[in-house]
DRENTIDREN-556834 format. One record per residue (C-alpha): residue number from 1; residue in three letters; x, y, z. Coordinates in pm, whole numbers. Layout:
<rs>
num, residuo, x, y, z
NUM, ALA, X, Y, Z
...
</rs>
This chain:
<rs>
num, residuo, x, y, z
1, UNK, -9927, -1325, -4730
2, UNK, -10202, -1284, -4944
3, UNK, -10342, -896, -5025
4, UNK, -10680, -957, -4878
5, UNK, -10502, -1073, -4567
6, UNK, -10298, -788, -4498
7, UNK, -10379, -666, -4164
8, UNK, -10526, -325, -4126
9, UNK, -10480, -296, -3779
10, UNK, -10490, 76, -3587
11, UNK, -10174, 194, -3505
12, UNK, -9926, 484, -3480
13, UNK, -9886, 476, -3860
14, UNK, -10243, 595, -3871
15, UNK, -10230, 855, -3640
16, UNK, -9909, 1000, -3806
17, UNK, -10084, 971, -4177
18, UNK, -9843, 670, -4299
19, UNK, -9851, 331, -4385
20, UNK, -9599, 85, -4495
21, UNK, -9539, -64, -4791
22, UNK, -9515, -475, -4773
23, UNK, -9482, -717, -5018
24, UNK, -9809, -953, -5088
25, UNK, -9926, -1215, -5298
26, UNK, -10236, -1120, -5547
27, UNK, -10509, -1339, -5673
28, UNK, -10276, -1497, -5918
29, UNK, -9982, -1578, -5642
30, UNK, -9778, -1271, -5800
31, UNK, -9596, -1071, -5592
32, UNK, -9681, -702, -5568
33, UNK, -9690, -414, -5279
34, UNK, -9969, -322, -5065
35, UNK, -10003, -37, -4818
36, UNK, -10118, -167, -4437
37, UNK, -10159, 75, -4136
38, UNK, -10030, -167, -3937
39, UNK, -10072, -478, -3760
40, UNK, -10082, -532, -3344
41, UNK, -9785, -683, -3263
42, UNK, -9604, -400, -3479
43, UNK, -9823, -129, -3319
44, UNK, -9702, -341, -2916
45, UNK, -9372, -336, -3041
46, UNK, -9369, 88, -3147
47, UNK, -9548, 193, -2871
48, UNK, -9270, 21, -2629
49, UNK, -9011, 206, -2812
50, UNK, -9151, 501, -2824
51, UNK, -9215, 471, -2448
52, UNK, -8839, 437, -2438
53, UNK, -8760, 711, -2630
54, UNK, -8993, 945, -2387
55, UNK, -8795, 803, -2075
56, UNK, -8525, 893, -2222
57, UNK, -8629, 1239, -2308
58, UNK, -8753, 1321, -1952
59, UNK, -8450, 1160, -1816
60, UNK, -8220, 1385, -2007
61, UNK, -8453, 1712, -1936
62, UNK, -8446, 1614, -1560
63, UNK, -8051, 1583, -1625
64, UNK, -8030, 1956, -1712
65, UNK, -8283, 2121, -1397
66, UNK, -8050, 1911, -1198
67, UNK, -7710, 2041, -1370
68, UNK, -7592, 1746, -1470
69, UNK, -7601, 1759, -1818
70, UNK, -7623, 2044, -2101
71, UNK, -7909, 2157, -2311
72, UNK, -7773, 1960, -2570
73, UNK, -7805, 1604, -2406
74, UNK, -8196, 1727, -2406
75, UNK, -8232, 1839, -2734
76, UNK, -7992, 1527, -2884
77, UNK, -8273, 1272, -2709
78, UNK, -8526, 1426, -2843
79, UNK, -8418, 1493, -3189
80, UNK, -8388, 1057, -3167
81, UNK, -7996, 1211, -3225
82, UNK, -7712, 1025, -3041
83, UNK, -7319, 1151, -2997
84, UNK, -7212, 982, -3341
85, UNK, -7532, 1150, -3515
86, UNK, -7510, 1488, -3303
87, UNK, -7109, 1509, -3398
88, UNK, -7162, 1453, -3779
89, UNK, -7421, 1708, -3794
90, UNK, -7212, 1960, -3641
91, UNK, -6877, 1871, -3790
92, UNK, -6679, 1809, -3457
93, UNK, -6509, 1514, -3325
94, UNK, -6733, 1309, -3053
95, UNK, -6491, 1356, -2766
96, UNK, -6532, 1720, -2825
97, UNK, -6931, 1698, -2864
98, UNK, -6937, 1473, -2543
99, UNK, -6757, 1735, -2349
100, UNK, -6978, 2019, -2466
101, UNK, -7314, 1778, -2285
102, UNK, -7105, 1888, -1943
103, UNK, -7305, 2216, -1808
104, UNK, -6939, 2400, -1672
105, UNK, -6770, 2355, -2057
106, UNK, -7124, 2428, -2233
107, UNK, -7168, 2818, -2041
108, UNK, -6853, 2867, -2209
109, UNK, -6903, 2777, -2576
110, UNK, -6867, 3062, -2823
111, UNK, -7206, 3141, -3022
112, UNK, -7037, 2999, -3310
113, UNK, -7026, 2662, -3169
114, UNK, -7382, 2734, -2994
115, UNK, -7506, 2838, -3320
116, UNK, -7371, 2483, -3464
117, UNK, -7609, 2310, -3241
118, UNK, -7901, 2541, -3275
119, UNK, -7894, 2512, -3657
120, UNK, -7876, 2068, -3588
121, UNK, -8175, 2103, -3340
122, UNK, -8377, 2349, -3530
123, UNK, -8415, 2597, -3263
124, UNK, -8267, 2934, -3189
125, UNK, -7902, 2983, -3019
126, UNK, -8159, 3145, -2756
127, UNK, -8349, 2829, -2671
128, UNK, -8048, 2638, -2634
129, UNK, -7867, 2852, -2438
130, UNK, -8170, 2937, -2205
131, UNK, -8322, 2578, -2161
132, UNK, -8315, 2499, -1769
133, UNK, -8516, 2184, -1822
134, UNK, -8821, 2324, -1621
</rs>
């Protein structure tokens, strides 16, 4: 693509103060970088997944008002965190991180553990033990 035909187009890039870096052909067919805010069928294809990610974030908040799942489920989805991410940030084995997202086992973690989670979700042992999902 040549550098004067880089598209420009508006796009969550913008909003968020980014752009990407692409390679592009100068006037003298040499490669070099350009930055581009983005182009439509990038900006149709982010928007859809980050439609996806917000279903998936009210899905798991709904989850925890209806006792289903923990606070953590929540605040995994919407740190864009999922089990294998969540356990290597708090150094414990999945199985063990997947049984904490139950609401029974997660009233009973120690704030040691609690505090584990907080510290991975930036937020306070507080908030995560008081989110109802409300």
């Amino acid at each position: 693509m040549k550098k004067q035909d880089l598209p420009q187009d508006e796009s969550n890039l913008k909003s968020a103060n980014m752009t990407e870096v692409l390679y592009v052909t100068d006037e003298n067919d040499n490669y070099t970088t350009a930055n581009s805010v983005g182009w439509e069928a990038k900006k149709l294809a982010l928007n859809e997944s980050l439609d996806l990610i917000n279903e998936r974030i009210q899905e798991a908040r709904q989850n925890v008002a209806d006792h289903i799942a923990s606070p953590i489920i929540y605040f995994m989805e919407l740190n864009k965190m999922d089990l294998g991410v969540l356990s290597s940030y708090v150094g414990m084995w999945q199985w063990r991180v997947k049984r904490h997202a139950k609401p029974k086992v997660f009233k009973t973690l120690s704030e040691s553990v609690l505090k584990k989670y907080a510290d991975a979700f930036g937020i306070s042992v507080d908030e995560l033990k008081n989110f109802d999902g409300k």
